[in-house]
SEGUTOR-349457 format. One line per 2 residues: number of its first residue (from 1); for each residue x negated, y, z negated of N, C-alpha, C. Coordinates in pm, 1 decimal. Atoms other than C-alpha are relative to their C-alpha. Last residue first. Example, Ala and Ser with C-alpha at 12.3 -4.5 7.8 and 13.67 -1.06 7.14 Angstrom:
2> 82.0,-119.0,6.0,-1367.0,-106.0,-714.0,77.0,109.0,-73.0; -89.0,-119.0,0.0,-1230.0,-450.0,-780.0,-90.0,120.0,0.0
//
This chain:
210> 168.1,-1.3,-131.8,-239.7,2023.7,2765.6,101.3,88.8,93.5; -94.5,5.0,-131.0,-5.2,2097.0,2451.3,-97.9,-15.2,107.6
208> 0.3,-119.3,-50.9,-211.7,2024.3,2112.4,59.9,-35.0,139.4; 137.1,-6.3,-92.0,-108.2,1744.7,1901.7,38.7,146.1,56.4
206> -98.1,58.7,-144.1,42.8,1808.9,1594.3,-63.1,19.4,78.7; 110.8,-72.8,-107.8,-131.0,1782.2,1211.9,74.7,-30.8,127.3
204> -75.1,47.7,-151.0,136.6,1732.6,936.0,-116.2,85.8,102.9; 88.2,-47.3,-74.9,-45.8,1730.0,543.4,48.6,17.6,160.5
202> 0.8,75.6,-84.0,185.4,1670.8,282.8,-61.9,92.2,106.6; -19.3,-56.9,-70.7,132.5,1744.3,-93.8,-0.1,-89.7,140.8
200> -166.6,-2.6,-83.2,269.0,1510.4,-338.8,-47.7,122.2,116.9; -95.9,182.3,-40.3,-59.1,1538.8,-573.4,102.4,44.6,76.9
198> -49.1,50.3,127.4,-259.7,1905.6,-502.2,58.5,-145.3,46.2; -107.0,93.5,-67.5,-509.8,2000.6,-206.6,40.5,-52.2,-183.2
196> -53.0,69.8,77.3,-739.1,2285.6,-287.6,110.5,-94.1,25.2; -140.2,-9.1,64.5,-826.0,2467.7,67.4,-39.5,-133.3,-96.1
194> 7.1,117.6,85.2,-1148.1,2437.2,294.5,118.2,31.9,-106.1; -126.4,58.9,-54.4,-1087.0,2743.4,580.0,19.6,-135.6,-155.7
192> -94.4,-112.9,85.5,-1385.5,2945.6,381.1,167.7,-19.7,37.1; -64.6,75.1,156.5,-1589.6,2602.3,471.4,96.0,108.4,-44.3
190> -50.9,-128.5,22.5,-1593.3,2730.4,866.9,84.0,-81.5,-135.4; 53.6,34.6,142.8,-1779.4,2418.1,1002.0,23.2,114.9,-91.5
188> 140.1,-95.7,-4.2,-1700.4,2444.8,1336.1,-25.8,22.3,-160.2; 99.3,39.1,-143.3,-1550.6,2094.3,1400.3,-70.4,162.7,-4.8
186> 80.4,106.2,-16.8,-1440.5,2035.1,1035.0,-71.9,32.6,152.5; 63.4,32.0,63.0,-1296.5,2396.7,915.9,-121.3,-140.9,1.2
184> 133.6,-162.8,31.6,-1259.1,2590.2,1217.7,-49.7,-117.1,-96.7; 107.6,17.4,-102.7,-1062.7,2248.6,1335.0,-135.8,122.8,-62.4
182> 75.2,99.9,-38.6,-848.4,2237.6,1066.3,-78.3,13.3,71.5; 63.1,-3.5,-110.2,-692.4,2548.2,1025.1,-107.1,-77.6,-26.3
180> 133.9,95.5,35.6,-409.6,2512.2,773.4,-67.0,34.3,142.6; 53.6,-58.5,-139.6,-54.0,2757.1,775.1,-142.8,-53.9,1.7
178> 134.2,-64.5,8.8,111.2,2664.8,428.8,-1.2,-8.8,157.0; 44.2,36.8,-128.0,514.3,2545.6,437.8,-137.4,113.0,2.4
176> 38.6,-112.9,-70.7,701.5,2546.2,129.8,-132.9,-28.5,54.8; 112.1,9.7,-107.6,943.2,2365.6,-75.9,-21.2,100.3,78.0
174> -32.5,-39.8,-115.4,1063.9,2484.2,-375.7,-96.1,-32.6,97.7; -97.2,24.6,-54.9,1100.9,2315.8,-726.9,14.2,13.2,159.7
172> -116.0,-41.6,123.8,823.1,2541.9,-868.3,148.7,-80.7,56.7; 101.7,-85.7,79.1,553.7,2482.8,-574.3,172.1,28.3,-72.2
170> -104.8,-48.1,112.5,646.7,2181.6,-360.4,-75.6,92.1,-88.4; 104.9,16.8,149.0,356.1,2174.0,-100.4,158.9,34.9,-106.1
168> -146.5,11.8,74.5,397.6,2118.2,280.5,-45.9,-39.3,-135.7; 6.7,69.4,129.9,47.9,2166.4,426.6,129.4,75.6,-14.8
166> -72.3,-55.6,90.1,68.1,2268.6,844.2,-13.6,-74.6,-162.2; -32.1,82.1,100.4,-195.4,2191.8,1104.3,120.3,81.5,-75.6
164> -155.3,17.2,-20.0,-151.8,2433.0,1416.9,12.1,-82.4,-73.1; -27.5,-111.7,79.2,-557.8,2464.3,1368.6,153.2,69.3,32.2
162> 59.4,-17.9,145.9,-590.9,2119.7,1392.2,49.3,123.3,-20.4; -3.4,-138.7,30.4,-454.2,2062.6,1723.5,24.9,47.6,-135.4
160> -116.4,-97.9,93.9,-502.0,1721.2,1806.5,-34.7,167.1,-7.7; -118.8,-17.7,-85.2,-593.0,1544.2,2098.6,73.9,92.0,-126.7
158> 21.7,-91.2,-60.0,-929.0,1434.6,2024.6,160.7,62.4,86.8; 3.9,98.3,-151.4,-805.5,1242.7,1725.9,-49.4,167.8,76.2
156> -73.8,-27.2,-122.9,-911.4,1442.5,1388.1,-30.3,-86.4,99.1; -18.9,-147.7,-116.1,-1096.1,1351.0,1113.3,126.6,-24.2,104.4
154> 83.0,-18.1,-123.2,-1146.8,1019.7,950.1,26.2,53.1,136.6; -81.5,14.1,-120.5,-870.5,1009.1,702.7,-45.1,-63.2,141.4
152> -70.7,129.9,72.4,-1090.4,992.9,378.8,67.4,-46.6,121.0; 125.7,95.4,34.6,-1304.1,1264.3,539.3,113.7,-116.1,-19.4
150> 51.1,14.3,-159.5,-1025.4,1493.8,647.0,-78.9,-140.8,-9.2; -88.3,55.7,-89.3,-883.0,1454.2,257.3,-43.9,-11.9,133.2
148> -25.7,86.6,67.2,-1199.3,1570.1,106.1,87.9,-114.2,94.9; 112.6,91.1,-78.6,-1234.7,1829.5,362.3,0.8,-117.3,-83.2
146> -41.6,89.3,-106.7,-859.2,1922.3,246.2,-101.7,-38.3,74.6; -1.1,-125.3,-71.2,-1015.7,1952.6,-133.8,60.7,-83.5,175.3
144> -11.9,13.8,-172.0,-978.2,1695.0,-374.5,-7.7,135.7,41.3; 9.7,-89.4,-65.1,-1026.5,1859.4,-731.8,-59.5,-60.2,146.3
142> 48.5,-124.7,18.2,-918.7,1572.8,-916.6,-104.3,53.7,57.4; 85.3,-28.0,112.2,-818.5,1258.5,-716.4,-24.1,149.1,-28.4
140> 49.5,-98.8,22.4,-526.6,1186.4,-513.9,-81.7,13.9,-128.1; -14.2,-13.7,141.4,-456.1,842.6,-350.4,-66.1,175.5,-43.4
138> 119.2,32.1,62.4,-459.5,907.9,41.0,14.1,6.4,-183.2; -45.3,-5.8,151.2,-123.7,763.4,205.2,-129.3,23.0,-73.9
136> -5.3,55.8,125.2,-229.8,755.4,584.4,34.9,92.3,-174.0; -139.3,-25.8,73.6,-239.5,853.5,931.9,-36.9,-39.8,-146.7
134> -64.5,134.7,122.7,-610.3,724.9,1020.9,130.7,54.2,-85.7; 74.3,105.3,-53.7,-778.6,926.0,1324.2,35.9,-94.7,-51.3
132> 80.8,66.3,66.7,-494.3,1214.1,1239.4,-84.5,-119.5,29.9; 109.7,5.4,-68.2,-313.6,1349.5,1512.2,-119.1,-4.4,-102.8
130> 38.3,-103.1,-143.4,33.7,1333.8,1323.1,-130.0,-61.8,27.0; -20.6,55.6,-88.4,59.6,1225.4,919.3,-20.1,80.8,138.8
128> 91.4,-54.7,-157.2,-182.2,1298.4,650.1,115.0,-120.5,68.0; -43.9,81.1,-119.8,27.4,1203.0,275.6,-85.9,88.7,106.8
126> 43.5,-101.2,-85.5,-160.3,1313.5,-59.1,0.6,-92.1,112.4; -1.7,43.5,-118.7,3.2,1022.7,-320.1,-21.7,188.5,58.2
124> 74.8,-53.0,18.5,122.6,1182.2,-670.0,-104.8,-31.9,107.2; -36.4,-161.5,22.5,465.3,1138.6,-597.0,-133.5,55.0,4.0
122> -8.0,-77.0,-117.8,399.1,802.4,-462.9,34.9,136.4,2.7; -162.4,-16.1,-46.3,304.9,669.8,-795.5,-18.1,84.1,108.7
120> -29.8,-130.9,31.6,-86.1,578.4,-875.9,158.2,10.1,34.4; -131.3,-50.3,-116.3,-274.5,374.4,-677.6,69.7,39.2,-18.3
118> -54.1,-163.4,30.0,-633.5,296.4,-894.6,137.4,22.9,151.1; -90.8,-15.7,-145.5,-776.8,-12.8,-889.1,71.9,52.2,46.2
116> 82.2,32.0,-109.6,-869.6,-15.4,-1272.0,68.5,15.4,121.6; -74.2,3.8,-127.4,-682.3,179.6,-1540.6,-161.9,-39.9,98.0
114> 109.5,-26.3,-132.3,-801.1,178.4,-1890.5,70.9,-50.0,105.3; -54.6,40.7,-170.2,-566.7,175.4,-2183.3,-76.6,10.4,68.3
112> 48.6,-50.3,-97.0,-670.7,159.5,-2571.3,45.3,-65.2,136.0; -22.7,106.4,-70.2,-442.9,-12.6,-2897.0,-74.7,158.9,125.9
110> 61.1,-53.7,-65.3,-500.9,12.2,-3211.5,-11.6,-3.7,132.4; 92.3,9.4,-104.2,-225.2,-147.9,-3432.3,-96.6,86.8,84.1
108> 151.9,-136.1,-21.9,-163.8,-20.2,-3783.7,-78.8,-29.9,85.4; 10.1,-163.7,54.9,-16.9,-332.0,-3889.0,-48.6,65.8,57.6
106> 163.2,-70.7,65.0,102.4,-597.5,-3600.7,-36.1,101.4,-112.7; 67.4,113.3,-3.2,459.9,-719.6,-3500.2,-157.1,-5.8,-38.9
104> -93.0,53.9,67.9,669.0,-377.6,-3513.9,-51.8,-197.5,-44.2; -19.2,-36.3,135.9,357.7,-192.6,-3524.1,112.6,-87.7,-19.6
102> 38.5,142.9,57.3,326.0,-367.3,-3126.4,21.9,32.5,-138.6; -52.0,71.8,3.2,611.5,-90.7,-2995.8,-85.9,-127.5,-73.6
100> -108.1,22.3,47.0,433.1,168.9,-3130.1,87.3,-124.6,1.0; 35.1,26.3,103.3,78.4,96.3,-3019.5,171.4,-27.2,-112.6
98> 55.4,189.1,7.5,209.1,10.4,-2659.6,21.8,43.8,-196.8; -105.5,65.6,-1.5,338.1,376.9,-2681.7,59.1,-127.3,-24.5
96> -119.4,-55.2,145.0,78.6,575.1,-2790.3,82.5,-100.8,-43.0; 83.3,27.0,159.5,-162.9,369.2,-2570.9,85.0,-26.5,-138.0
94> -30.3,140.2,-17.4,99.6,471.9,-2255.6,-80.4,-47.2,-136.4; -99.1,-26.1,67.9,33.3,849.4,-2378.5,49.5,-136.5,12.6
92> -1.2,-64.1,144.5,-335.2,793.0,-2341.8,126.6,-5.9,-57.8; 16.5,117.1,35.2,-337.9,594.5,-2001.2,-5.7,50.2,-138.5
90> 181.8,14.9,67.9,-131.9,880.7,-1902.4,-4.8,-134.3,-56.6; 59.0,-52.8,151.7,233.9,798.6,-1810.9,-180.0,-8.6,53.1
88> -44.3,-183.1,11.0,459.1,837.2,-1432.6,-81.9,2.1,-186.4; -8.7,-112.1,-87.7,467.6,425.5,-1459.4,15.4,113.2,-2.5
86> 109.2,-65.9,-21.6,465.7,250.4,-1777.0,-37.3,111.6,103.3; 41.2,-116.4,-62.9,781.9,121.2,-1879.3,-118.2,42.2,20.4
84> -7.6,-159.7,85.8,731.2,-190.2,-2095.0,-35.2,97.3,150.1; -67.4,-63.9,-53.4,907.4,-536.3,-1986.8,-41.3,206.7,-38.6
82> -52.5,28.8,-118.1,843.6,-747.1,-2238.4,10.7,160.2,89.2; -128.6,-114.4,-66.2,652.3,-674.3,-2566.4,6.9,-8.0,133.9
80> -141.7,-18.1,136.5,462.6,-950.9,-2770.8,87.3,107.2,57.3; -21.8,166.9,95.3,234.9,-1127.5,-2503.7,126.3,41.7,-91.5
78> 113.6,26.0,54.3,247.4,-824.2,-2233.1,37.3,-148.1,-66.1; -80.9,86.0,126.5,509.6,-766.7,-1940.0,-136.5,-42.5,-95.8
76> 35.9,81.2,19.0,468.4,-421.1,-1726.6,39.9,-112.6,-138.5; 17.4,34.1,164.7,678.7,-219.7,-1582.4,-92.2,-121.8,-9.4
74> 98.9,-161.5,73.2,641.8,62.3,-1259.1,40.5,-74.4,-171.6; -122.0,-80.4,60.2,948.8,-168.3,-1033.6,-68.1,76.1,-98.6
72> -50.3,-112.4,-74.6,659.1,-239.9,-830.9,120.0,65.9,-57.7; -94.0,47.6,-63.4,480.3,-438.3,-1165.9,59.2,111.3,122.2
70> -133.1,-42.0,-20.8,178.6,-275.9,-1269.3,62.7,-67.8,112.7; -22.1,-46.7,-105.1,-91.9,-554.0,-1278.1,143.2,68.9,1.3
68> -196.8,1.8,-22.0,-154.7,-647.6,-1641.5,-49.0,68.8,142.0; 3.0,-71.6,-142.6,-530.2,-738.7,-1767.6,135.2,26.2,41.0
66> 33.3,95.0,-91.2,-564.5,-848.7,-2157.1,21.6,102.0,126.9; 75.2,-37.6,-62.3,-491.9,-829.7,-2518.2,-28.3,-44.3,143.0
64> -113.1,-67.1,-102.9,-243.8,-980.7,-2690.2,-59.6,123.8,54.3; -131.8,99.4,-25.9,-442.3,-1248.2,-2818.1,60.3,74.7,60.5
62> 40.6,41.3,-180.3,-764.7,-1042.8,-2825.0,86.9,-34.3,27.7; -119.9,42.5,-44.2,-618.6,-842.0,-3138.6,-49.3,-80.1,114.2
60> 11.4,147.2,101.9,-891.4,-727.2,-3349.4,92.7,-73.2,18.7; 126.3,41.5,48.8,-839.2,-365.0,-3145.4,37.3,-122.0,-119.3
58> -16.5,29.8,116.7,-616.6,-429.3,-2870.9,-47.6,-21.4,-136.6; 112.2,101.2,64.0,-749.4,-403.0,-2558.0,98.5,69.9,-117.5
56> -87.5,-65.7,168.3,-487.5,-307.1,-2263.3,-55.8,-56.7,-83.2; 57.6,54.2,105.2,-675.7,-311.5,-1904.8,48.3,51.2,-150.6
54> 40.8,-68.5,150.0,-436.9,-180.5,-1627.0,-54.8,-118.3,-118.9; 30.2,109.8,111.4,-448.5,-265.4,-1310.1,-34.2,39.3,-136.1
52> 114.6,-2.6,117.7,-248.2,-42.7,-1101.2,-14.1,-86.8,-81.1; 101.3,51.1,-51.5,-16.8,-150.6,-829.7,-115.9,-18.1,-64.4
50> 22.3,97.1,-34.3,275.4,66.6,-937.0,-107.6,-46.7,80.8; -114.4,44.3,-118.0,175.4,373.2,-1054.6,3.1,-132.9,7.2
48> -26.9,112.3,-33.2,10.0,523.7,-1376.1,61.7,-14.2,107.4; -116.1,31.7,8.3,-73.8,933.0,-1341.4,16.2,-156.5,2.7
46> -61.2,137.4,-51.3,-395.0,1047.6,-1385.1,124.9,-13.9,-32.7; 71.1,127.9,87.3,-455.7,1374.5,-1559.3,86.4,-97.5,83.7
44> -7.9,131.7,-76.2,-485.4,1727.9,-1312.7,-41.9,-104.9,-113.5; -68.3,34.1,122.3,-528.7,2044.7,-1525.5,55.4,-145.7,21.8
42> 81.6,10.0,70.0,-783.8,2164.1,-1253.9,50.8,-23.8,-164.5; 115.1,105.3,-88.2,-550.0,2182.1,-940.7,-85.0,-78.2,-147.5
40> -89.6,122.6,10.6,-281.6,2382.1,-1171.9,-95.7,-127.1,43.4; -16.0,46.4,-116.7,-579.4,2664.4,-1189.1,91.6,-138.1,-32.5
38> -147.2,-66.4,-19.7,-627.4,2900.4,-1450.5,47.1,-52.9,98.4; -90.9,53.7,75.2,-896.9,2689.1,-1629.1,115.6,95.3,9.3
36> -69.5,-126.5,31.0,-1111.2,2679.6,-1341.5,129.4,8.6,-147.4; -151.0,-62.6,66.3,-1327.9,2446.9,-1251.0,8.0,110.3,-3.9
34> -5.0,81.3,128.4,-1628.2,2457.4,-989.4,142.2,13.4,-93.1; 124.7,138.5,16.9,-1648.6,2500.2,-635.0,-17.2,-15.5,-86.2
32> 71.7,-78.6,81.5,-1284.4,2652.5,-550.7,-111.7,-94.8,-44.5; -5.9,49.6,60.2,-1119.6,2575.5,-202.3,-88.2,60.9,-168.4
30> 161.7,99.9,-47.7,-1025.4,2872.2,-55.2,21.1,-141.6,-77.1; 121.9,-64.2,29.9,-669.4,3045.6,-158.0,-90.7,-112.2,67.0
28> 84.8,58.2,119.7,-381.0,2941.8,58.1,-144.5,17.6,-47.0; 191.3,38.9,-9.5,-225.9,3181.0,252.8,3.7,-37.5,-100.2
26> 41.7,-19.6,99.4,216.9,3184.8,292.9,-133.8,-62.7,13.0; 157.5,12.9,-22.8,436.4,3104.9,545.4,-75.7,66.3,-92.4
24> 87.5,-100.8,-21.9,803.9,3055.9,406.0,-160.0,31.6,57.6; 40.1,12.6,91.2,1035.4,2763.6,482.9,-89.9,91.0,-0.3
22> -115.3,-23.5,119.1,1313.5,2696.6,722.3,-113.8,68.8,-179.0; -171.9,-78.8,-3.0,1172.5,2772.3,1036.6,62.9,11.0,-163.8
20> 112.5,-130.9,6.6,771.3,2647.2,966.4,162.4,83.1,31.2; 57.6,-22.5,163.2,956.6,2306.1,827.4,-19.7,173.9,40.5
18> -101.9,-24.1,77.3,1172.8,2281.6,1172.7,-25.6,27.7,-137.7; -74.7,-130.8,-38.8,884.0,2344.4,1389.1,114.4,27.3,-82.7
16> 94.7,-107.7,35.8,670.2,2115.8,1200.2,82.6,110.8,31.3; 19.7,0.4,117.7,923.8,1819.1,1227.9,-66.0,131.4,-40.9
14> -102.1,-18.0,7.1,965.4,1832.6,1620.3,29.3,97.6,-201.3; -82.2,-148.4,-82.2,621.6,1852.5,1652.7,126.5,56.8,-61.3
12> 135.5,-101.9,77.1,575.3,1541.5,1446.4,29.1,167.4,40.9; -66.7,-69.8,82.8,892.7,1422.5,1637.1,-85.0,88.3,-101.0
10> -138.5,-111.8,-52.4,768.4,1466.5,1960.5,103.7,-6.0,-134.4; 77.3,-125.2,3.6,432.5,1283.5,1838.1,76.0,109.2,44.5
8> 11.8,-54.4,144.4,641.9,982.2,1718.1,-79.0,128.5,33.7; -98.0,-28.9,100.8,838.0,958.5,2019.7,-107.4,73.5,-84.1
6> -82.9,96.5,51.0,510.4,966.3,2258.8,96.8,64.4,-88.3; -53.5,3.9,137.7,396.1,1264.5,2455.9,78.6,-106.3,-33.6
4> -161.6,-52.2,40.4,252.6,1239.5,2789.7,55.0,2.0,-141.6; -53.1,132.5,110.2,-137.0,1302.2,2811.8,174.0,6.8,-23.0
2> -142.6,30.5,60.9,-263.8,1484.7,3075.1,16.9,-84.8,-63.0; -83.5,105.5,-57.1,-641.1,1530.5,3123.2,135.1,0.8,-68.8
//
């Protein structure tokens, strides 16, 4: 059956054709089923973002101890230090940092981070837009894979054309345009299509032409 094309699916289109012009094609390995310790995928440590709840304990300190909701400007405000950068840090190197700034008001503070409710900075965000069942911003966890991502999304509309997907992936500064075949991989079940998905990549699925 005919379907006419809306804006946003004439620029999706539009968009793909102008990435797969300006930018190289290039195969992405499989996905891989256990670590690797030569793999960027598998060196992956959380990133803070705005939205995150971060738990800051203080050891023998309860007083300035407590729950903080990253602020959207990526700072948070405690009892004895205002305003602390956090965003784009480990909950380890944030620790460091707290601990420093409380030494000036505490001895030889101790100070642990934990991250609840997890959302991370939009750099590190795995975008699905196009003929997706759920467009969306998926948070990225270590060793996602793009069945990972499909799943989270909930697959394909019946109108798309999966295997005319494209992954846009900064690799050393440079953007660049992968070649994805969706459909082999979720509707015929062709796992050797399954691909490593990193933070900031972008996923563009376009419909198919009737």
């Amino acid at each position: 059956m005919y379907r006419f094309k809306s804006t946003f699916t004439i620029y999706v289109i539009f968009f793909v054709t102008i990435l797969a012009g300006c930018s190289n094609q290039a195969s992405l390995p499989q996905a891989t089923t256990r670590p690797s310790l030569t793999t960027d995928v598998n060196d992956y440590q959380y990133l803070i973002g705005p939205g995150d709840l971060l738990t800051i304990f203080v050891w023998r300190n309860p007083e300035v101890s407590g729950q903080f909701t990253v602020r959207p400007d990526g700072k948070v405000t405690t009892s004895l230090v205002e305003d602390i950068d956090v965003a784009g840090r480990t909950p380890t190197m944030l620790a460091r940092e707290i601990e420093e700034q409380l030494s000036k008001f505490i001895n030889n503070p101790r100070v642990t981070v934990s991250v609840g409710r997890f959302t991370g900075p939009l750099s590190e965000q795995v975008r699905v837009i196009g003929e997706a069942t759920n467009p969306s911003a998926v948070n990225f966890t270590e060793h996602m894979t793009l069945l990972d991502l499909m799943i989270a999304v909930g697959g394909l509309t019946e109108f798309a054309s999966g295997n005319n997907a494209k992954l846009v992936r900064v690799i050393e500064g440079k953007q660049k345009t992968f070649e994805l075949s969706i459909d082999d991989l979720i509707r015929d079940g062709d796992i050797s299509k399954n691909i490593d998905m990193l933070p900031g990549d972008i996923v563009i699925i376009p419909e198919a032409w009737f």
